[in-house]
Z-matrix of the N, CA and C atoms (Angstrom, degrees):
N
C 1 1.449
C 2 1.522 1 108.16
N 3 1.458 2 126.57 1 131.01
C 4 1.008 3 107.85 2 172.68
C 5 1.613 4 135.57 3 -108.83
N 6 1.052 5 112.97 4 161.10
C 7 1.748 6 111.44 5 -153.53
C 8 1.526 7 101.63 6 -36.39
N 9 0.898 8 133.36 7 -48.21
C 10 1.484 9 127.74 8 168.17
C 11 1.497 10 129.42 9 -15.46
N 12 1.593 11 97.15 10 -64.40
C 13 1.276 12 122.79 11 -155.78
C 14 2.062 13 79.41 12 -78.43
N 15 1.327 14 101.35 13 -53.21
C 16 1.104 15 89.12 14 -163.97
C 17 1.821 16 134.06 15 -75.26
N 18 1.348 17 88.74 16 -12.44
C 19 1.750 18 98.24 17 155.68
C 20 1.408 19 99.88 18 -55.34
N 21 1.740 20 128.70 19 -79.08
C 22 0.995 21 139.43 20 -134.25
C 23 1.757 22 93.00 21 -71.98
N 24 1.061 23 125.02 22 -40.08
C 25 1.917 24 118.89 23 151.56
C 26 1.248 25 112.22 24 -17.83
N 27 1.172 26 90.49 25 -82.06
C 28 1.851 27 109.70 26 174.70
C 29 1.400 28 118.71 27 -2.00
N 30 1.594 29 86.98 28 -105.09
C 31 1.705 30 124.62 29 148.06
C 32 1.370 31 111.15 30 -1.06
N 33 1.388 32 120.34 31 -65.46
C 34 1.148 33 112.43 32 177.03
C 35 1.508 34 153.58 33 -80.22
N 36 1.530 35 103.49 34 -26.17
C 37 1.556 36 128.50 35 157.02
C 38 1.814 37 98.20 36 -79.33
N 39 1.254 38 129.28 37 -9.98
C 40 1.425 39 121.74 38 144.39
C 41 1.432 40 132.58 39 -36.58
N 42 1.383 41 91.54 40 -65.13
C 43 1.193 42 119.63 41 163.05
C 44 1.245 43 154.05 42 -91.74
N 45 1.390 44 104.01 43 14.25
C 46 1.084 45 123.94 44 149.76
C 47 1.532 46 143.15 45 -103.56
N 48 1.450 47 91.85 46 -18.81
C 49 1.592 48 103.67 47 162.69
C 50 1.448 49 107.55 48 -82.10
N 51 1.027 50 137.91 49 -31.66
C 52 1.614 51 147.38 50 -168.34
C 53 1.777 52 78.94 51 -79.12
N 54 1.129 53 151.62 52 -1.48
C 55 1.236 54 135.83 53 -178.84
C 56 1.671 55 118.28 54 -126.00
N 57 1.037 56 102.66 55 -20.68
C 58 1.634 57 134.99 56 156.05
C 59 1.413 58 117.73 57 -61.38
N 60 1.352 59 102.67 58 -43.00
C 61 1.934 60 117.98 59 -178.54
C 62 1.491 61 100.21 60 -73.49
N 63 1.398 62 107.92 61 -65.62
C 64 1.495 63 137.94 62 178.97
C 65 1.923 64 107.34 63 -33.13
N 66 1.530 65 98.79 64 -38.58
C 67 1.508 66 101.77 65 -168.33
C 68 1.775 67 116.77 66 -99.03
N 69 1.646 68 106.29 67 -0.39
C 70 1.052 69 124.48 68 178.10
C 71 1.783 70 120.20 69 -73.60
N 72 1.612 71 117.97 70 101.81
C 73 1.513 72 108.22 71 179.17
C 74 1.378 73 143.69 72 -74.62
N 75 1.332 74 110.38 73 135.00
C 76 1.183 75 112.41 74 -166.02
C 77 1.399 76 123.63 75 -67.27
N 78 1.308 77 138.27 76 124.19
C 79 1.536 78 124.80 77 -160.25
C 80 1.461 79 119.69 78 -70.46
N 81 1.286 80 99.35 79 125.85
C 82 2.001 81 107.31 80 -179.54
C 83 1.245 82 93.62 81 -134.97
N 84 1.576 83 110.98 82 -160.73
C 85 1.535 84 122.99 83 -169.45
C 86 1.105 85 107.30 84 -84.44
N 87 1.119 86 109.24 85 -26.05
C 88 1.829 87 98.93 86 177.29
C 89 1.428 88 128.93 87 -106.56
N 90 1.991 89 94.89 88 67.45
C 91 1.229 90 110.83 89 -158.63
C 92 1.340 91 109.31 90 -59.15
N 93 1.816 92 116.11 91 -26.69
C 94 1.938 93 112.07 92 -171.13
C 95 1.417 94 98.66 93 -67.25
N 96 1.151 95 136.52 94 -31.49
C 97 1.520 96 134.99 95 -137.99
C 98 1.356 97 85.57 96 -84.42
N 99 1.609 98 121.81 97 -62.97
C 100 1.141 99 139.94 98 -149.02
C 101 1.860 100 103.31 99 -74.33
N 102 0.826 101 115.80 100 -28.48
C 103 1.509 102 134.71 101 -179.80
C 104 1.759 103 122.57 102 -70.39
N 105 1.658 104 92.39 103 -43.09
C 106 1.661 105 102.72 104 151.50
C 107 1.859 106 117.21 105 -78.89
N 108 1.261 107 108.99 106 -38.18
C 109 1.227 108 76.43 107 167.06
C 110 1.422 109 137.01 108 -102.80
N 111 0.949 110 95.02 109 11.02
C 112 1.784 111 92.88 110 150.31
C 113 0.877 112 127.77 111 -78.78
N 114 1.472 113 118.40 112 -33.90
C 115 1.590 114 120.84 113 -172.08
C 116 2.006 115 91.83 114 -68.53
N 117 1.240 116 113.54 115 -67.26
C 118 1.588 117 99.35 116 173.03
C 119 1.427 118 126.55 117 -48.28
N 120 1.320 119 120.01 118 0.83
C 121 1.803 120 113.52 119 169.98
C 122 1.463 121 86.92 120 -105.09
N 123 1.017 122 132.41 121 -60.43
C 124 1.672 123 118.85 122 -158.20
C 125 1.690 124 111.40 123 -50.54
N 126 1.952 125 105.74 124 -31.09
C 127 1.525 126 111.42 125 -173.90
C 128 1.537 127 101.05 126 -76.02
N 129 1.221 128 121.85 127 -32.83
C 130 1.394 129 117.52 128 161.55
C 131 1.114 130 141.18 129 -76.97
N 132 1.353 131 109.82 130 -5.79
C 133 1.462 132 112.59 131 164.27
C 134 1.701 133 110.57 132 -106.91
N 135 1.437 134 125.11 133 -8.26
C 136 1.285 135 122.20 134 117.23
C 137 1.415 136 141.26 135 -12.19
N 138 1.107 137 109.38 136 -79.37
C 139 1.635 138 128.38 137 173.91
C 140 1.680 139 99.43 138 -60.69
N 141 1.534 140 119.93 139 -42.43
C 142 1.223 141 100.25 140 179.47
C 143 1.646 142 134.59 141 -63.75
N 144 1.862 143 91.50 142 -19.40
C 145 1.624 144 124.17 143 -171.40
C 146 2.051 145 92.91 144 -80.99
N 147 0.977 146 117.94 145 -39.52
C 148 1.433 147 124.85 146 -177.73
C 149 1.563 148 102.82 147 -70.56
N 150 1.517 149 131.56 148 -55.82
C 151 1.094 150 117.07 149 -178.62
C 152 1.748 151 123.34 150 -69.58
N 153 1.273 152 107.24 151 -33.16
C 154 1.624 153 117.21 152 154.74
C 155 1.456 154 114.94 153 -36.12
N 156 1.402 155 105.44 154 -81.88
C 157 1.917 156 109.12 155 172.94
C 158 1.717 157 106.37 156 -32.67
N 159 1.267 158 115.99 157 -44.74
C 160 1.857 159 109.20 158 -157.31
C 161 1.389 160 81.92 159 -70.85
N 162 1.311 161 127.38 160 -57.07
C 163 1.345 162 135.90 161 -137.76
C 164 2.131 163 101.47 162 -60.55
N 165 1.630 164 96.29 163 -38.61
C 166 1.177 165 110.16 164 -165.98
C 167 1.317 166 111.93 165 -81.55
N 168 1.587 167 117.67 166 -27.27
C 169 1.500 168 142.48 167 -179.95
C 170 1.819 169 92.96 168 -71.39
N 171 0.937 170 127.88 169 -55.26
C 172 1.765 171 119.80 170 165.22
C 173 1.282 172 121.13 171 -78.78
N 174 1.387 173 129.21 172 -3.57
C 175 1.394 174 121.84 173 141.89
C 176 1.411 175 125.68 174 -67.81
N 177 1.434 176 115.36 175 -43.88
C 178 1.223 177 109.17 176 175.34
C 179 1.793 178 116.80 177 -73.07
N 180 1.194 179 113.36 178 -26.70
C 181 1.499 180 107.59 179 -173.80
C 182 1.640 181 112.17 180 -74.09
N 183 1.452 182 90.92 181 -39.76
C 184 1.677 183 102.15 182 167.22
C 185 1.934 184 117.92 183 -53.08
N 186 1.102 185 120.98 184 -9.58
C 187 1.286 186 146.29 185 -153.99
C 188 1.746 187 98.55 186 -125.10
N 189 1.177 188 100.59 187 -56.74
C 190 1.833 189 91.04 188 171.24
C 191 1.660 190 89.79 189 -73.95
N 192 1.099 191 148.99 190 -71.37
C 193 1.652 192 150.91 191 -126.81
C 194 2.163 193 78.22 192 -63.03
N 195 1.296 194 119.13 193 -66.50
C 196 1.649 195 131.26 194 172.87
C 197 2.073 196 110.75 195 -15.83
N 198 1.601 197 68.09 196 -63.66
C 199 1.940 198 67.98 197 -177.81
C 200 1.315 199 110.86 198 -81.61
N 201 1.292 200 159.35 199 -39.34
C 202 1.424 201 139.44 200 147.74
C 203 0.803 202 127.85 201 -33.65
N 204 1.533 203 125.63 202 -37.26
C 205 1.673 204 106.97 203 158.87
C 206 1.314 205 142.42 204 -97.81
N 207 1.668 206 92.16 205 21.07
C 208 1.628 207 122.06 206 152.75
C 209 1.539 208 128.36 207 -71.55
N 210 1.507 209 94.57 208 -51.60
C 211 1.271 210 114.57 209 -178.52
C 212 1.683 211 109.07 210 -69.17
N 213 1.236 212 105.38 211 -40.35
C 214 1.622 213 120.09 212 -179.18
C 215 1.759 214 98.70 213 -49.02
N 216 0.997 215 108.78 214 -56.90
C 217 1.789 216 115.80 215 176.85
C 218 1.001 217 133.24 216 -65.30
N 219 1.549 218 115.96 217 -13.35
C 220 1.371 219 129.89 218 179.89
C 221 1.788 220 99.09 219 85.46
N 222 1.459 221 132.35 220 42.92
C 223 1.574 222 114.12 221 177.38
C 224 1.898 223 89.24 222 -122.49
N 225 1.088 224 87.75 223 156.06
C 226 1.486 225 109.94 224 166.12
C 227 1.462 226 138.13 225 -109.22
């Protein structure tokens, strides 16, 4: 992986746990209320964690597909 890819890894399970924490409720009396909506921020910041991975899963392949047809040519 290269440092790139792997900052931008980083970076992102950075920021996604810092948003996961962020979306977690604090207990009061209106524990049902508060309980749905967390469960709908955490599932959405889920889905946001799912489209990240795809997004990054075709960055990186796009990135291997790059260097094979580098290597195929003889460039470095």
């Amino acid at each position: 992986m290269t440092p790139m890819l792997l900052q931008l890894s980083i970076g992102i399970c950075l920021a996604i746990v810092i948003r996961l924490a962020s979306s977690q409720s604090t207990h009061d009396v209106i524990r049902e209320e508060n309980d749905v909506t967390s469960c709908g921020r955490t599932e959405q910041a889920l889905n946001q964690l799912m489209k990240a991975v795809s997004q990054l899963q075709r960055d990186v392949a796009e990135l291997k597909t790059d260097k094979r047809q580098k290597d195929a040519r003889g460039i470095r």
